[in-house]
C-alpha positions as a Markdown table, in Angstrom:
| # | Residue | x | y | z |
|---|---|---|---|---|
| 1 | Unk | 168.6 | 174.2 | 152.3 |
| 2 | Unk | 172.7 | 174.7 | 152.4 |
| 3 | Unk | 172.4 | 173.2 | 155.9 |
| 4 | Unk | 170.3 | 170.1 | 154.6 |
| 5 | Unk | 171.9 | 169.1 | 152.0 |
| 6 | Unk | 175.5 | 169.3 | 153.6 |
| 7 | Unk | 174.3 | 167.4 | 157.1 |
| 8 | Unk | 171.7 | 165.2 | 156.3 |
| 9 | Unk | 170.5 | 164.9 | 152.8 |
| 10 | Unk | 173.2 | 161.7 | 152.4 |
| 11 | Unk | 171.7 | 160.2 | 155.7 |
| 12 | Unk | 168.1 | 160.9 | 154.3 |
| 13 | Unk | 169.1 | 158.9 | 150.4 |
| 14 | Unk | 170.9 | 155.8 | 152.8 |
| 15 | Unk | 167.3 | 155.6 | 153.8 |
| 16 | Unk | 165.4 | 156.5 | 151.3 |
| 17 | Unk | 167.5 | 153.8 | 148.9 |
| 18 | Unk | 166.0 | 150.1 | 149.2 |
| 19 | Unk | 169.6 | 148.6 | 148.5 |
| 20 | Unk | 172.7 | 150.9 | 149.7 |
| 21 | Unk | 174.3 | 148.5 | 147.3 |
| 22 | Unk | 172.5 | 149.6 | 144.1 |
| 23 | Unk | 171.8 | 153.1 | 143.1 |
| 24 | Unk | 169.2 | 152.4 | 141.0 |
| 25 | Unk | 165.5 | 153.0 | 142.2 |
| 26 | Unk | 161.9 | 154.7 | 141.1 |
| 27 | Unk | 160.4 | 151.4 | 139.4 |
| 28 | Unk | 156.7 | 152.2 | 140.8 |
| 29 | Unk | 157.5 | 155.5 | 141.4 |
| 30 | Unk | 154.3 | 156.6 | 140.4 |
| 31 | Unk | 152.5 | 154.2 | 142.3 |
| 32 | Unk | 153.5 | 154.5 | 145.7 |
| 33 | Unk | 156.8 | 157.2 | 145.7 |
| 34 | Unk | 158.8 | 153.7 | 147.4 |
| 35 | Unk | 161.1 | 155.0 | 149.9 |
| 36 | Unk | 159.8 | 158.4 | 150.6 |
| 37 | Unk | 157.7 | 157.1 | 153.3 |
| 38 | Unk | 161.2 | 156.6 | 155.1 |
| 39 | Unk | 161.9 | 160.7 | 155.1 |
| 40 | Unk | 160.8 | 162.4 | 158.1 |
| 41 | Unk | 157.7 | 164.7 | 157.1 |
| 42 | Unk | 159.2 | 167.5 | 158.5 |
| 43 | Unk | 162.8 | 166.9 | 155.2 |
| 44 | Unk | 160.8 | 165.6 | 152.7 |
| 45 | Unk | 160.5 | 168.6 | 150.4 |
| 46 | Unk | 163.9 | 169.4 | 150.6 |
| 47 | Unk | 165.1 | 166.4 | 150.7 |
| 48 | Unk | 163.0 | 165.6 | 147.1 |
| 49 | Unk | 164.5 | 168.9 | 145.7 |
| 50 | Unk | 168.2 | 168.0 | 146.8 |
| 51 | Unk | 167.7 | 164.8 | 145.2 |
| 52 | Unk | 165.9 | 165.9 | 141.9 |
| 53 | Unk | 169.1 | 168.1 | 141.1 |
| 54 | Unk | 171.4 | 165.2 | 142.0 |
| 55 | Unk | 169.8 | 162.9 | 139.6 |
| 56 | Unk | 169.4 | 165.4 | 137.1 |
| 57 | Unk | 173.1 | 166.2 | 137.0 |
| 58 | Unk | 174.1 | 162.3 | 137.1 |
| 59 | Unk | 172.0 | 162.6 | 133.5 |
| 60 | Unk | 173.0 | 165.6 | 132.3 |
| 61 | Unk | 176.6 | 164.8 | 132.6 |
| 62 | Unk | 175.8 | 161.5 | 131.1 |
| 63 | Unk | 174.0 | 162.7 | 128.5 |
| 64 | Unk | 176.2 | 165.5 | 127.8 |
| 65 | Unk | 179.5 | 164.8 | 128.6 |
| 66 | Unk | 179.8 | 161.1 | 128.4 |
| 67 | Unk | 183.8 | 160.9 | 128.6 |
| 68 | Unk | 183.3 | 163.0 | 132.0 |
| 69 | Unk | 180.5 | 160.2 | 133.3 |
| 70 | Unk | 182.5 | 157.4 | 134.6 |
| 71 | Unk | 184.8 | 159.8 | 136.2 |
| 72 | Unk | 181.8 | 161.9 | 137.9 |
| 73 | Unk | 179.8 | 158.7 | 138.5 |
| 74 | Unk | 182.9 | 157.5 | 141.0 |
| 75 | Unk | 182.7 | 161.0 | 142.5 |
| 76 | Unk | 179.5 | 161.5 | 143.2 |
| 77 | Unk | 177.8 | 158.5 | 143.5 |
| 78 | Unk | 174.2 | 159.6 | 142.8 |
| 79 | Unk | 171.4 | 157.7 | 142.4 |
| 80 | Unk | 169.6 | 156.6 | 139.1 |
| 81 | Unk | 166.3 | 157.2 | 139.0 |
| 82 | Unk | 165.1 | 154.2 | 136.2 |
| 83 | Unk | 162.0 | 151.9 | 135.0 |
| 84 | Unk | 162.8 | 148.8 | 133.5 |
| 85 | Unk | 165.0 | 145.7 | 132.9 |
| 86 | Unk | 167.1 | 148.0 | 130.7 |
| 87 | Unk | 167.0 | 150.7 | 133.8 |
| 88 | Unk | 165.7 | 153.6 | 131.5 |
| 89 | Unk | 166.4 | 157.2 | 132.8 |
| 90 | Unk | 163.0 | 158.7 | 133.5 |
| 91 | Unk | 162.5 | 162.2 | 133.7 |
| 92 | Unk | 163.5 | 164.1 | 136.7 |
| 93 | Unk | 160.5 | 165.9 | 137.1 |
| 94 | Unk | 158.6 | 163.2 | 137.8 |
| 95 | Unk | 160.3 | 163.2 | 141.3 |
| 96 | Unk | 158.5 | 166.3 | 141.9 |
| 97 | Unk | 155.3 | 166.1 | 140.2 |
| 98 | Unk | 154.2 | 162.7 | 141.4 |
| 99 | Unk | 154.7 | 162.8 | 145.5 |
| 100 | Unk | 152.4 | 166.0 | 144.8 |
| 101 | Unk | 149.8 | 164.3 | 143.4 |
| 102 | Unk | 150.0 | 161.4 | 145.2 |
| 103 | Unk | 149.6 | 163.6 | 148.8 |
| 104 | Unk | 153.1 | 162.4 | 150.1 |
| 105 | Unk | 153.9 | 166.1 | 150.0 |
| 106 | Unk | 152.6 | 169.5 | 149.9 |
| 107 | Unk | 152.6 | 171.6 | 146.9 |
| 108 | Unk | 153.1 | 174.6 | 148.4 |
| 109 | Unk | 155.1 | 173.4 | 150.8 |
| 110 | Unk | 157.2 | 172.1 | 148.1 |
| 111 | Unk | 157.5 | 174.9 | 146.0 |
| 112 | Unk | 158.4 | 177.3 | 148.9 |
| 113 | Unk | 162.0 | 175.4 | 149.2 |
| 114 | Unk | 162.4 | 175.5 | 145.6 |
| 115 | Unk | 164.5 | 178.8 | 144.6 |
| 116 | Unk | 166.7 | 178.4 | 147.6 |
| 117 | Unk | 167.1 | 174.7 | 146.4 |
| 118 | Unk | 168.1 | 175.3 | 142.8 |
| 119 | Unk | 170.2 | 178.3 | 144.0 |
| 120 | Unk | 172.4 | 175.9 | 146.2 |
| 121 | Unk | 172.2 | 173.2 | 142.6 |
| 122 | Unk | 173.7 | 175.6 | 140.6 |
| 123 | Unk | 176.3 | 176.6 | 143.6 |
| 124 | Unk | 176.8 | 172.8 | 144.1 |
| 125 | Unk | 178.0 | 172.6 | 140.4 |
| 126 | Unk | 180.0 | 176.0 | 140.2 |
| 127 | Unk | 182.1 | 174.5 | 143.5 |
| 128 | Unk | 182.2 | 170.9 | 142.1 |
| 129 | Unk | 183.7 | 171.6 | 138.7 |
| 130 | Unk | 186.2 | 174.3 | 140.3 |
| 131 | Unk | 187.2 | 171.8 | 143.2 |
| 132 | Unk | 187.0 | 168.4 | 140.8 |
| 133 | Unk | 186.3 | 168.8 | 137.4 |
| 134 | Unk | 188.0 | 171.5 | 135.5 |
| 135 | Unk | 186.8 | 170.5 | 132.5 |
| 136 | Unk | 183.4 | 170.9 | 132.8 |
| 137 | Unk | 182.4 | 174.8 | 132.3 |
| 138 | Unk | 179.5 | 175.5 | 134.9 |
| 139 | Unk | 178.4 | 177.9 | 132.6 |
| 140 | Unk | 178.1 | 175.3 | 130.1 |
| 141 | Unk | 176.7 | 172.7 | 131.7 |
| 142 | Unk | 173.6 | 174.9 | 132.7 |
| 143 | Unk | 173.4 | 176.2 | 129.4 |
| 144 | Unk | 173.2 | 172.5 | 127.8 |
| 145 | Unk | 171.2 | 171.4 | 130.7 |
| 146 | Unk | 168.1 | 174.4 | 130.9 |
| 147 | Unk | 167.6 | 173.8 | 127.0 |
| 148 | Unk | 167.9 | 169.9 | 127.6 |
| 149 | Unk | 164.3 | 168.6 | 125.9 |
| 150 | Unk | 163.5 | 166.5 | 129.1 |
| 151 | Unk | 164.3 | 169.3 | 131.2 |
| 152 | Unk | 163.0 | 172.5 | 129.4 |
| 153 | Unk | 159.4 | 173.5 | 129.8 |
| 154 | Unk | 158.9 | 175.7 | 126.7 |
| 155 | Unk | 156.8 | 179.3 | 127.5 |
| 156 | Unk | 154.3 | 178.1 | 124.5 |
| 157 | Unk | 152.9 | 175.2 | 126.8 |
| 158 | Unk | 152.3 | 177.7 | 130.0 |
| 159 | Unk | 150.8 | 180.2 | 127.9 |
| 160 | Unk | 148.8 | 177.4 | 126.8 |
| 161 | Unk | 147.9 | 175.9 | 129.7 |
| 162 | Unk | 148.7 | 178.5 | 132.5 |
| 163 | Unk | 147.6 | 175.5 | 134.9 |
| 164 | Unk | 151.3 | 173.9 | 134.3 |
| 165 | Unk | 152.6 | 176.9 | 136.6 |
| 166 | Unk | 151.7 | 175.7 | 140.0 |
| 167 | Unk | 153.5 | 172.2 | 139.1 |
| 168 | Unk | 156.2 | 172.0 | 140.9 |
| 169 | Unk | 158.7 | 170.4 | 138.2 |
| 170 | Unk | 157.9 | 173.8 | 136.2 |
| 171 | Unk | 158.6 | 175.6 | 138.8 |
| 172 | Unk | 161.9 | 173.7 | 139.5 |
| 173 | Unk | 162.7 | 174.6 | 135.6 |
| 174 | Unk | 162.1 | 178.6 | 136.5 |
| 175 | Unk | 163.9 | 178.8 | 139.6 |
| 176 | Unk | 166.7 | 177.0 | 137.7 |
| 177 | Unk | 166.4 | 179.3 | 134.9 |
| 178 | Unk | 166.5 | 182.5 | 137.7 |
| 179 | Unk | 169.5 | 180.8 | 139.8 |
| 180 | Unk | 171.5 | 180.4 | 136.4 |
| 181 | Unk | 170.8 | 183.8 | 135.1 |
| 182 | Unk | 171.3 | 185.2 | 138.7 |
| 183 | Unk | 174.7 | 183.2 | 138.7 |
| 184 | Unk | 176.3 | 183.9 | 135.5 |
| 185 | Unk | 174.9 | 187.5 | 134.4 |
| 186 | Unk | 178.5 | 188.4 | 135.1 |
| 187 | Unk | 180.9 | 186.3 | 134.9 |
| 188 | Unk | 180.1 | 182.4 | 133.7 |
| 189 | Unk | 183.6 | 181.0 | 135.1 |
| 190 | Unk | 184.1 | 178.4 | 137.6 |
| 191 | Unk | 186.5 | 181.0 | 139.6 |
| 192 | Unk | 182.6 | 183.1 | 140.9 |
């Protein structure tokens, strides 16, 4: 995943993008996954997990650490992931949930990349607020960001419905939960 991300996840979201130019894109997203048909079979899961954290993190800092946004935004340059004329944020979980059931990936193919992936997200933040944004605790970020309403998956609704465990975006919000535990049990600085 470490090797993927670094060499040719960028290549892969050139692609995937309909206008380089514009970084906004999932209008029929759960219609027809636009785009994803560009990503070789064989980097498609990782390449949907890579880019669910990336547009997750372009929200959460907006969302959370607004006077940081414009600043990050010129950074990292990630994509918004939007519906509308007013380019409403959708939910990042949707970028896993609906290639699933749409068949333009596997499930369990899907959730086989997905500890290592949200390992290397939480890894990706540590390094990128240590090497570029001081201000912005890693520990902090993931604590505003797991209880986040549009990215927390409360227990109550698996015990529920114990079905909601084989979708990938809750499994996406475990791993997290594991890699952010895993990560910060110790120590939450940006200096791990």
């Amino acid at each position: 995943m470490h090797e993927y991300y670094h060499q040719q996840f960028r290549d892969d979201l050139s692609r995937f993008m309909q206008n380089p130019d514009m970084l906004y894109f999932g209008h029929s997203w759960h219609v027809n996954c636009v785009g994803l048909e560009k990503i070789s079979i064989g980097s498609r899961c990782k390449f949907l997990v890579c880019l669910y954290f990336s547009v997750m993190t372009d929200q959460a800092v907006y969302t959370h650490y607004r006077g940081l946004h414009a600043r990050f935004e010129k950074m990292a340059a990630y994509p918004k992931f939007c519906h509308g004329l007013g380019q409403f944020q959708k939910n990042p979980r949707d970028l896993l949930d609906v290639p699933v059931d749409c068949g333009f990936v596997d499930r369990q193919d899907l959730l086989q990349v997905m500890a290592e992936g949200m390992e290397l997200f939480v890894d990706e933040v540590v390094s990128f607020c240590r090497d570029h944004m001081r201000e912005l605790q890693p520990a902090e970020f993931f604590d505003k960001l797991i209880y986040d309403p549009d990215v927390q998956i409360p227990e109550l609704l698996v015990i529920a419905d114990p079905a909601l465990k084989g979708m990938p975006g809750w499994v996406a919000y475990d791993s997290l939960r594991r890699a952010v535990k895993d990560r910060f049990s110790s120590s939450p600085t940006t200096d791990d």
